[in-house]
C-alpha positions in Angstrom: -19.4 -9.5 3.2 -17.0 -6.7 3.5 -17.2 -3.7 1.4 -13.6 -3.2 1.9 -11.3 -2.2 -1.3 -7.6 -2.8 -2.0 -6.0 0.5 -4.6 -2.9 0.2 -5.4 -1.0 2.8 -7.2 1.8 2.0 -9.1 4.3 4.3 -11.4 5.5 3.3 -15.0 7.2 0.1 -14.6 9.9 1.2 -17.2 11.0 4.3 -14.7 10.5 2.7 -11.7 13.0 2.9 -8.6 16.0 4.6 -10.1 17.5 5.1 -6.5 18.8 1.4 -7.2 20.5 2.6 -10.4 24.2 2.0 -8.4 23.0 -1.6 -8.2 20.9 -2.8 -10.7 20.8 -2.2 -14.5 17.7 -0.2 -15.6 16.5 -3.4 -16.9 16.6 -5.4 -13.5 15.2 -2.2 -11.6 11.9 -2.4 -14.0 12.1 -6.8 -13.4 12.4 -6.0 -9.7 9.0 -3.2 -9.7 7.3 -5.9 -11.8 8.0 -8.4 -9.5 7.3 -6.5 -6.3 3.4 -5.2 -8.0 2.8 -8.6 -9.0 3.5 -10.3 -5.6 0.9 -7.4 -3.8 -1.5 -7.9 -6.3 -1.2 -11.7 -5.9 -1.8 -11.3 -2.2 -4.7 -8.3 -2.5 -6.8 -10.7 -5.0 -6.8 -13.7 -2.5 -7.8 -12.0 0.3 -12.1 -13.1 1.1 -12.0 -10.2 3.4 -11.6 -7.4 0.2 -14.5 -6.5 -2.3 -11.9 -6.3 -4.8 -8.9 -4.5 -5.8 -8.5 -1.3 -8.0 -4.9 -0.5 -9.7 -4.6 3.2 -10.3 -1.6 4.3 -13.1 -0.9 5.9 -16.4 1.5 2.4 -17.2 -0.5 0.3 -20.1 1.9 -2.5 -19.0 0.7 -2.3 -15.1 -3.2 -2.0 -15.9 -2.4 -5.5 -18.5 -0.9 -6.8 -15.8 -3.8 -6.1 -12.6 -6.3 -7.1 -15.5 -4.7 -10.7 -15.0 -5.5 -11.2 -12.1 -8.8 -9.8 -11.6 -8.5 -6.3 -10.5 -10.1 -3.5 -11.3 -8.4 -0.5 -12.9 -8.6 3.2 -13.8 -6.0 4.9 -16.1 -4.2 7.9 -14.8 -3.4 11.0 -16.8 -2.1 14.6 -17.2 0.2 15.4 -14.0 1.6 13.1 -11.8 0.8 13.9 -8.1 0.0 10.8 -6.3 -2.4 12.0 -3.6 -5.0 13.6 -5.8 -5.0 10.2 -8.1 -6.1 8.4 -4.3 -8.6 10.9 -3.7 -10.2 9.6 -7.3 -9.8 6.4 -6.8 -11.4 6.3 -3.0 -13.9 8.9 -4.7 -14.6 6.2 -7.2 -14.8 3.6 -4.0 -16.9 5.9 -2.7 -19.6 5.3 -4.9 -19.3 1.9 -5.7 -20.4 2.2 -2.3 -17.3 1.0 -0.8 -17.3 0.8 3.2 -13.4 1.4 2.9 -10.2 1.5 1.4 -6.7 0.1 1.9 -4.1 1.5 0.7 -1.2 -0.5 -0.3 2.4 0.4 -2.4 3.7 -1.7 -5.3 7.2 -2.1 -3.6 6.0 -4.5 -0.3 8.0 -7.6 -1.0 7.1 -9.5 2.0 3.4 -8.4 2.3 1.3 -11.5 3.2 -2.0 -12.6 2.9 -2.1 -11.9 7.1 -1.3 -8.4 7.0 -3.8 -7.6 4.8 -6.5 -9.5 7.1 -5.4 -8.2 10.3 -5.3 -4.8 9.2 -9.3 -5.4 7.6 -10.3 -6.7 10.3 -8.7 -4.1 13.2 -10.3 -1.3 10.8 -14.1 -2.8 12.0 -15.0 1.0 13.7 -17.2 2.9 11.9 -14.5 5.6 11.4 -11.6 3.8 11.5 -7.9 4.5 10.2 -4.9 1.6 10.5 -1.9 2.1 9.2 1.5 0.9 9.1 4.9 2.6 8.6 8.5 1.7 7.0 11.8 1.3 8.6 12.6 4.6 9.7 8.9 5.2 11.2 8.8 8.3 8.4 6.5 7.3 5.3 3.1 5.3 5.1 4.0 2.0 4.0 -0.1 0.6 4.0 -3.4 2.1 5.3 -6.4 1.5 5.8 -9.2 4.4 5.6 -13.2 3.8 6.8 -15.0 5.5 5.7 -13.7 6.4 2.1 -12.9 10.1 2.0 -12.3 10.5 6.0 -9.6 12.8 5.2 -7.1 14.1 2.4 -4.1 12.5 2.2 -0.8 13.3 2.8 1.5 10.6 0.8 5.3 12.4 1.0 8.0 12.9 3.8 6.6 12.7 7.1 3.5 11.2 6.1 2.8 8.4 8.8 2.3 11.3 11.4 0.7 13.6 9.1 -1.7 10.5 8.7 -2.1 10.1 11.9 -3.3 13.8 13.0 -5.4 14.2 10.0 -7.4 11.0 11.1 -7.3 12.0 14.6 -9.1 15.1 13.7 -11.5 13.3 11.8 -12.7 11.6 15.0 -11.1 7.7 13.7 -9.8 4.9 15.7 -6.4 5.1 14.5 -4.5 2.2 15.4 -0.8 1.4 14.4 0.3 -2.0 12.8 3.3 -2.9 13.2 5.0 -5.7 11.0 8.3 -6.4 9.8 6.7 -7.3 6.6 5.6 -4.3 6.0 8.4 -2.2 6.9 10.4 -2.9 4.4 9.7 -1.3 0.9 12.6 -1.0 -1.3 13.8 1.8 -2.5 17.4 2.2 -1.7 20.8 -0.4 -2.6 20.6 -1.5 1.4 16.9 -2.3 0.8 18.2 -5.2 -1.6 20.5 -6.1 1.1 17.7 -6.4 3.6 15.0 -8.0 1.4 17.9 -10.7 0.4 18.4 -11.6 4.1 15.0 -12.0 4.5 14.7 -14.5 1.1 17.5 -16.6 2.9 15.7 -16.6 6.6 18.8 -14.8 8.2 16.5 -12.0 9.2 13.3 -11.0 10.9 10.4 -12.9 12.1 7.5 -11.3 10.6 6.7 -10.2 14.1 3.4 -7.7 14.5 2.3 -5.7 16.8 -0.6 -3.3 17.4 -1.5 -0.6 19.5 -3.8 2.1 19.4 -2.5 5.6 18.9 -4.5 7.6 21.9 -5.9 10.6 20.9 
């Protein structure tokens, strides 16, 4: 049985993805973040290949809402900085003897049940990193880490290659998935535009690919 865990970390639904203010109403924006966390945490539960699924965030309303479907959750407190709340939840992994974690945003739309298992099972070295990136090949859009605590992490501008080096010089297999799925988080008004042509099959594939980032 894998010993693989899911965290997802997820900011206060009411302030989520103000970017989008010039298209949605503050109400829509927090419909849209609710809709997007509820869609990955659909997919993360139903996944055989995950031990389970831990939701990291100081937002009552998101902890009620991974409680429904079965995940695990720690409450988040005092200042916001998103990498050292990862480090305590893969600590946390860690000793729930965890053989790994993956990493995965609130905002992935078109994430499916595929991505997840690919990713799992490309991840099978002992030190292992697989990750995949967004549109602009900038940010870290999901990754997965084996063993928990193989490095720090670098969430922010420029994180997918400041990912990559930092597992590197751990000694991982890093590999890089690539998936139209997963590129696409939204953040910005075009995003919309983008996730509605998917919605009405007028764009993308789902098309993956993988290779393996040479050291």
């Amino acid at each position: 049985m894998s010993r693989i865990w899911a965290i997802i970390p997820v900011k206060p639904l009411a302030n989520a993805k103000s970017r989008l203010a010039p298209a949605l109403t503050p109400t829509e924006r927090q419909q849209l973040a609710e809709h997007m966390f509820r869609h990955v945490l659909k997919i993360a539960t139903s996944v055989p290949q995950l031990a389970g699924t831990l939701v990291i965030s100081r937002d009552n309303k998101a902890l009620a809402i991974a409680r429904e479907y079965g995940a695990k959750t720690v409450q988040e407190s005092g200042a916001p900085e998103m990498n050292a709340a990862l480090m305590r939840a893969t600590s946390l992994i860690a000793r729930w003897r965890g053989s790994g974690v993956l990493i995965l945003p609130a905002d992935l739309p078109l994430i499916a049940v595929d991505d997840v298992v690919s990713m799992v099972e490309l991840g099978d070295d002992l030190y292992s990193m697989v990750i995949a990136t967004d549109q602009d090949r900038d940010g870290t859009n999901a990754m997965l880490v084996r063993p928990p605590g193989l490095m720090e992490y670098g969430y922010g501008p420029g994180s997918f290659d400041r990912h990559i080096e930092r597992a590197k010089a751990a000694g991982a297999h890093v590999q890089i998935y690539e998936s139209e799925r997963l590129q696409l988080d939204i953040d910005l008004p075009e995003d919309l535009d983008v996730y509605t042509q998917w919605t009405n099959g007028a764009s993308g594939n789902g098309a993956v690919r993988v290779r393996d980032e040479i050291l």
